[in-house]
C-alpha positions as CSV (number, residue, x, y, z in Angstrom):
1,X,10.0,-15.4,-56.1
2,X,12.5,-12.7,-57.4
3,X,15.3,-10.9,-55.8
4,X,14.5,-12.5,-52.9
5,X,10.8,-11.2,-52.6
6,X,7.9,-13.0,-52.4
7,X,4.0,-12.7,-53.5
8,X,1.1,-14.2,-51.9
9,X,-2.0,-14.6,-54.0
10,X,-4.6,-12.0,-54.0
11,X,-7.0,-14.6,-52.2
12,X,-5.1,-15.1,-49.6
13,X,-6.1,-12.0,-47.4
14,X,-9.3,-11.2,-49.7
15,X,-11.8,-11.4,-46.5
16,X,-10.2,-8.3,-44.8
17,X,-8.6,-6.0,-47.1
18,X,-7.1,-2.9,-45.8
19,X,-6.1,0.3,-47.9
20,X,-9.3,-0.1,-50.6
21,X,-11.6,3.0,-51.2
22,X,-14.8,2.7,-49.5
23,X,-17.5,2.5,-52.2
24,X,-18.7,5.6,-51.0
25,X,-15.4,6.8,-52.0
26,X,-15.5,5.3,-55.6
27,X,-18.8,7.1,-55.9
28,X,-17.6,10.4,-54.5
29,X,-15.0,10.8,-56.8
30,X,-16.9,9.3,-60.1
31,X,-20.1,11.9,-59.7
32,X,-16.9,14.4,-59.1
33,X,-15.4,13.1,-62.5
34,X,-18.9,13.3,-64.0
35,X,-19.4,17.1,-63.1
36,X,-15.5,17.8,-63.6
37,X,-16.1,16.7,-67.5
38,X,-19.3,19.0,-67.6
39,X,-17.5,21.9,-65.7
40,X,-19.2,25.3,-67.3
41,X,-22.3,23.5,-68.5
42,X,-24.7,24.3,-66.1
43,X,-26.7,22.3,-63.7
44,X,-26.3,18.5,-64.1
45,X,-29.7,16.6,-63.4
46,X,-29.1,13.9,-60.6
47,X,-30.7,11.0,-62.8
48,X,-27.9,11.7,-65.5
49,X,-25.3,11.1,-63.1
50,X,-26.7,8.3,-61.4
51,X,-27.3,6.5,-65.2
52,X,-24.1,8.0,-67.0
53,X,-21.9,7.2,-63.7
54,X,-24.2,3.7,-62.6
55,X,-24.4,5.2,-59.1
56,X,-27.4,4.3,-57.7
57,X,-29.3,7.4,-57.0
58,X,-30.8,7.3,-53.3
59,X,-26.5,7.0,-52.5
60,X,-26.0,9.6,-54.8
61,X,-28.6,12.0,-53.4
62,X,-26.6,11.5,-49.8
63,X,-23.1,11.6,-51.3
64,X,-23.9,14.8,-53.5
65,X,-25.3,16.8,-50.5
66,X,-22.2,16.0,-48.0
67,X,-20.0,17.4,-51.0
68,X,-22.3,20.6,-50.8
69,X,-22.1,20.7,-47.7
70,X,-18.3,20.6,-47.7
71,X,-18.6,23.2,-50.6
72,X,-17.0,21.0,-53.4
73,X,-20.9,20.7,-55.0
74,X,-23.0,23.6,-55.6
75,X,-26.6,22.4,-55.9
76,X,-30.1,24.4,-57.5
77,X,-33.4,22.8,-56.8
78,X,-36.2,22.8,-59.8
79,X,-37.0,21.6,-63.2
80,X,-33.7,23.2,-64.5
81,X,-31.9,22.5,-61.1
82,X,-28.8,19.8,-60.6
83,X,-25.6,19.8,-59.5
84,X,-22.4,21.4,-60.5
85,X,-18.0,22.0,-59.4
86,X,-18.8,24.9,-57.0
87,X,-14.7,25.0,-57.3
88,X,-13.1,24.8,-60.4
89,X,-12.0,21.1,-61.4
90,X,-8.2,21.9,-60.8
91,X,-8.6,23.3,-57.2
92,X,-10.3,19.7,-56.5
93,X,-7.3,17.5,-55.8
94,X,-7.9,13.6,-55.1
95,X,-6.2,13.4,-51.7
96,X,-9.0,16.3,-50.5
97,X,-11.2,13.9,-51.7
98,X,-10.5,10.9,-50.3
99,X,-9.6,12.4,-46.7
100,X,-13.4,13.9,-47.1
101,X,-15.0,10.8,-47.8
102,X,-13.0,7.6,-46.0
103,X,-10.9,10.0,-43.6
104,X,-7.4,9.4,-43.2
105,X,-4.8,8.0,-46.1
106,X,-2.9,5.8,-43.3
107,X,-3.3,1.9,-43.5
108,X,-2.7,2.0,-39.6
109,X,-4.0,3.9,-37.6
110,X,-0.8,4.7,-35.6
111,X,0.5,6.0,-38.9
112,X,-2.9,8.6,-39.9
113,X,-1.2,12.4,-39.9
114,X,-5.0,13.6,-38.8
115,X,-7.0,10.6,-37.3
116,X,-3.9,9.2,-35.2
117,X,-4.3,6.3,-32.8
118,X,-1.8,3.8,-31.2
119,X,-2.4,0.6,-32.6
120,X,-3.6,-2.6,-30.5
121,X,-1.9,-5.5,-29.8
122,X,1.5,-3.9,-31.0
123,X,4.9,-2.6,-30.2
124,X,5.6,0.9,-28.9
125,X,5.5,3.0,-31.4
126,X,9.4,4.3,-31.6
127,X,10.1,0.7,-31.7
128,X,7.8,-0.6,-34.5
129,X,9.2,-0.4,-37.8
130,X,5.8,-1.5,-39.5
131,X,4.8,2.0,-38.5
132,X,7.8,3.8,-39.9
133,X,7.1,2.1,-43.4
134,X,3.3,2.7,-43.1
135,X,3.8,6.3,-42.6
136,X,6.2,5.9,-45.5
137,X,3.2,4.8,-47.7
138,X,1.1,7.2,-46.3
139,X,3.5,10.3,-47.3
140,X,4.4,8.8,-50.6
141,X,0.5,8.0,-51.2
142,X,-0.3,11.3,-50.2
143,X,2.1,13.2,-52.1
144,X,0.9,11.6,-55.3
145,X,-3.4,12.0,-54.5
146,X,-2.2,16.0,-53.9
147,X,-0.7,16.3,-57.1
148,X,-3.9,15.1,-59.2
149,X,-7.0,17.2,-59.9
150,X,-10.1,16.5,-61.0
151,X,-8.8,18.6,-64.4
152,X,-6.4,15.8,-64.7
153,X,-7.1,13.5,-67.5
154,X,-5.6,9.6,-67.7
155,X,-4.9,6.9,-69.9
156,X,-4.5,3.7,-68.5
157,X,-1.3,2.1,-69.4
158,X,-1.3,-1.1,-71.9
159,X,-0.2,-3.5,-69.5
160,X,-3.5,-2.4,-67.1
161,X,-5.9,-2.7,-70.0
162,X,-8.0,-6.1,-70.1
163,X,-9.7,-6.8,-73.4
């Protein structure tokens, strides 16, 4: 304990973890990645993003056709067919991805901007100051996910790295 905070150990609440990416999510936004580092190439076969990106490829075949769908993904069937940005990688922000894919940014739901429902078993919502920090989190989280495009490149700091 510092400053008067505490920590409880990651274990403690491991079997119902709120605020994590969907792996659906994780897989969106690596094929994304994928095609984002290719952007200008060409078609990208399916198979190489499945093997470069170890996405298995049944999920990716669904995943890749909702993003065409949603016009992120343009798609060409054939021998010299794949997948490729339909948008250029810095018009693709993260928080347009993640809403896509696992909806809204909120923890709560009394706190989602788009998806919005009163939570159960809780206080009224002008009284409940959970809700006033969630939507906090949600307008800091979001602000941050709508800054970064897929043109955006990252190192991860040294104190993240694990050897």
């Amino acid at each position: 304990m510092k400053n008067g905070a505490f920590c409880l150990a990651p274990a403690t609440f491991s079997a119902n973890v709120v605020g994590m990416l969907s792996q659906r999510t994780r897989y969106s936004i690596r094929a994304l990645q994928h095609l984002a580092r290719h952007y200008g190439e060409g078609p990208i076969q399916l198979s190489e993003i499945a093997t470069a990106q170890n996405i298995p490829a049944k999920f990716l075949t669904v995943i890749l056709s909702e993003l065409s769908r949603a016009g992120i993904v343009a798609t060409m069937r054939g021998r010299d067919g794949g997948y490729w940005l339909a948008l250029p990688p810095i018009d693709i922000r993260y928080g347009d991805i993640l809403r896509m894919t696992d909806g809204a940014l909120a923890l709560v739901p009394c706190a989602s901007r788009y998806a919005h429902e009163t939570c159960k078993n809780c206080l009224p919502e002008e009284e409940c100051e959970l809700r006033r920090i969630m939507i906090r989190v949600r307008d800091e989280t979001a602000a941050v996910l709508d800054k970064l495009t897929l043109a955006d490149r990252f190192e991860l700091p040294e104190a993240d790295r694990r050897p």
